[in-house]
C-alpha positions in Angstrom: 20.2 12.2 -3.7 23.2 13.7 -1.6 23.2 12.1 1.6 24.5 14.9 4.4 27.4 13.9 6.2 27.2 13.2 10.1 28.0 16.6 12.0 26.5 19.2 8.3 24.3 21.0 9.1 21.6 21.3 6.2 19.8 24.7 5.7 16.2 24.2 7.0 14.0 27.3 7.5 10.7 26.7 8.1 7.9 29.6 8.5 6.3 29.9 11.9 2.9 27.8 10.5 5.0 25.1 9.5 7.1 25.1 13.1 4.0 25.8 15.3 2.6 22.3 13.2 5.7 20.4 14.0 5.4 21.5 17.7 1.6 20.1 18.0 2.6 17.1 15.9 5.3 16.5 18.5 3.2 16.8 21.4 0.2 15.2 20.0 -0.4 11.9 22.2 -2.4 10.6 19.7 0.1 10.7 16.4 2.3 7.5 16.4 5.4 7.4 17.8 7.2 7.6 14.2 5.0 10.7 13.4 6.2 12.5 17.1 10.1 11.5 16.2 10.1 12.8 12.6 8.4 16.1 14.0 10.9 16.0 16.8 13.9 15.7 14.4 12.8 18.2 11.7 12.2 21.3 14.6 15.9 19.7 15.9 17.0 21.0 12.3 15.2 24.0 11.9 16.6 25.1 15.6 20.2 24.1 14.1 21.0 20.9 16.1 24.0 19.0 13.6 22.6 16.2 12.1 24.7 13.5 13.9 22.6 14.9 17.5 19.3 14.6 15.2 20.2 11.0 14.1 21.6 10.3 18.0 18.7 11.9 19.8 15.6 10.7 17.3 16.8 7.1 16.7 16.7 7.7 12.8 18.6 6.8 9.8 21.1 8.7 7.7 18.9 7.6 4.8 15.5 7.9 6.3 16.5 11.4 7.3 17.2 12.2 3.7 14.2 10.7 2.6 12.1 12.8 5.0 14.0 16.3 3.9 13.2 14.8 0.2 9.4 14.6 0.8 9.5 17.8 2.4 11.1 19.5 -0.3 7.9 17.9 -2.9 5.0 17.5 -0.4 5.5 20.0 2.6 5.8 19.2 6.3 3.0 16.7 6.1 4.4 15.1 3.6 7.9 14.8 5.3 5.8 13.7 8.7 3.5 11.0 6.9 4.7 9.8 3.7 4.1 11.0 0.4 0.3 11.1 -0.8 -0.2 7.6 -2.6 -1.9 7.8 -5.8 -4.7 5.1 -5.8 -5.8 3.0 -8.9 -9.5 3.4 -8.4 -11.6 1.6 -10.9 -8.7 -0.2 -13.0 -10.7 -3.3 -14.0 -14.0 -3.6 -15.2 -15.7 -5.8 -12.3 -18.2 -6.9 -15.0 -15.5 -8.3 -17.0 -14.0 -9.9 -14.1 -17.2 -11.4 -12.8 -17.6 -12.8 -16.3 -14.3 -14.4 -16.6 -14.4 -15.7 -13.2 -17.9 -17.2 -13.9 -16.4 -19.1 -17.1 -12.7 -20.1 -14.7 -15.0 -21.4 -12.6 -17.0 -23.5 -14.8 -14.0 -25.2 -16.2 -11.8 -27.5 -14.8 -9.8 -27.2 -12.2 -5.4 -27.1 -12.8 -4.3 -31.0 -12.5 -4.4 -32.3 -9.4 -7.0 -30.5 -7.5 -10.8 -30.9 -7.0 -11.8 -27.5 -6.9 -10.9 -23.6 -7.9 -8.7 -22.2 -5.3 -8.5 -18.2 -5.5 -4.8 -18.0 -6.2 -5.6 -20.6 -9.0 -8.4 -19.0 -10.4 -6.5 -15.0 -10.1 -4.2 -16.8 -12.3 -6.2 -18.1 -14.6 -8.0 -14.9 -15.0 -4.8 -13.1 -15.3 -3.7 -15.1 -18.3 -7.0 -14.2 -20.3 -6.5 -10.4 -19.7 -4.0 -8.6 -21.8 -3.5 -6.0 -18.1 -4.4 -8.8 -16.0 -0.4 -9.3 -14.7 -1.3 -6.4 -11.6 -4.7 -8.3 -10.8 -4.7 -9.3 -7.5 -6.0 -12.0 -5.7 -7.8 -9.4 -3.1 -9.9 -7.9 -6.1 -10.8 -11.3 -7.8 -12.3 -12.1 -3.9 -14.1 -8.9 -4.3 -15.3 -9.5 -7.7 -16.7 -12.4 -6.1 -18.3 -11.5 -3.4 -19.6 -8.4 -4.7 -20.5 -8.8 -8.3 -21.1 -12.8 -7.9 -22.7 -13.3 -4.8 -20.4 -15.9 -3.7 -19.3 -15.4 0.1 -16.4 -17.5 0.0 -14.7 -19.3 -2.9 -15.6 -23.0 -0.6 -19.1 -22.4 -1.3 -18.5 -22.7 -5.0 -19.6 -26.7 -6.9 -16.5 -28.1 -7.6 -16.4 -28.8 -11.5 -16.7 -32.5 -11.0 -19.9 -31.9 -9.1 -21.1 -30.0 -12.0 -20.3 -32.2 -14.4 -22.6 -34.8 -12.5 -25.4 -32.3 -12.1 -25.5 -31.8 -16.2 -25.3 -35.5 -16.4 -28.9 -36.0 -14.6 
């Protein structure tokens, strides 16, 4: 990406929509204070201010300048004001196969050297038995959990030794 050099002015001409947004975005007491300075700074542009007054007058970067022109470019003004849409992995694992594995990881034993399943062990453990397991997190094996497994909190869970002793009488 070409960077603009302090004092270049970039060509930025927005339609009237798009400036009248920036102006209420500006304004708006109730948009962050990042979202009022990158409004600010890209209505600086459009009105021709050189880039070194943007940068001096908003407090941005060189680079997150660039960025911003970048997004607005792909996504539009609201893009360029608040990020790029994120694309979200909805439904990646099957919760019924995680509830499964986490039901068998948690009848096993525990790694050496501890009494019980500890959720950062037992994410790992669960990651190793699934070929696309290397993204799981530990935040959806908690869900899995509470959700599919009824278990509140991983605590609540008979260590393995205590099950061992239950089997025993």
């Amino acid at each position: 990406m070409k960077t603009h050099i302090p004092g270049d002015r970039p060509r930025l001409s927005l339609p009237a929509k798009d400036i009248a947004t920036l102006e209420g975005l500006s304004h708006d007491g109730f948009q962050s204070a990042r979202a009022r300075k990158r409004a600010h700074a890209l209505l600086l542009l459009a009105s021709g201010t050189p880039v070194d007054s943007v940068l001096f007058r908003t407090g941005l970067t060189l680079k997150s300048l660039d960025g911003m022109l970048a997004r607005m470019k792909s996504h539009g003004v609201h893009g360029a004001i608040f990020d790029r849409p994120h694309q979200h992995k909805v439904g990646q694992y099957d919760h019924a196969l995680l509830a499964d594995k986490a039901r068998r990881v948690l009848g096993s034993r525990p790694p050496p050297g501890t009494l019980r399943w500890g959720l950062e062990a037992l994410t790992e453990a669960i990651r190793q038995q699934l070929p696309e397991g290397a993204q799981l997190s530990r935040e959806i094996v908690r869900q899995v959990l509470k959700k599919n497994l009824g278990i509140k909190s991983i605590r609540f869970v008979e260590p393995y030794w205590y099950q061992q002793i239950k089997k025993m009488a």
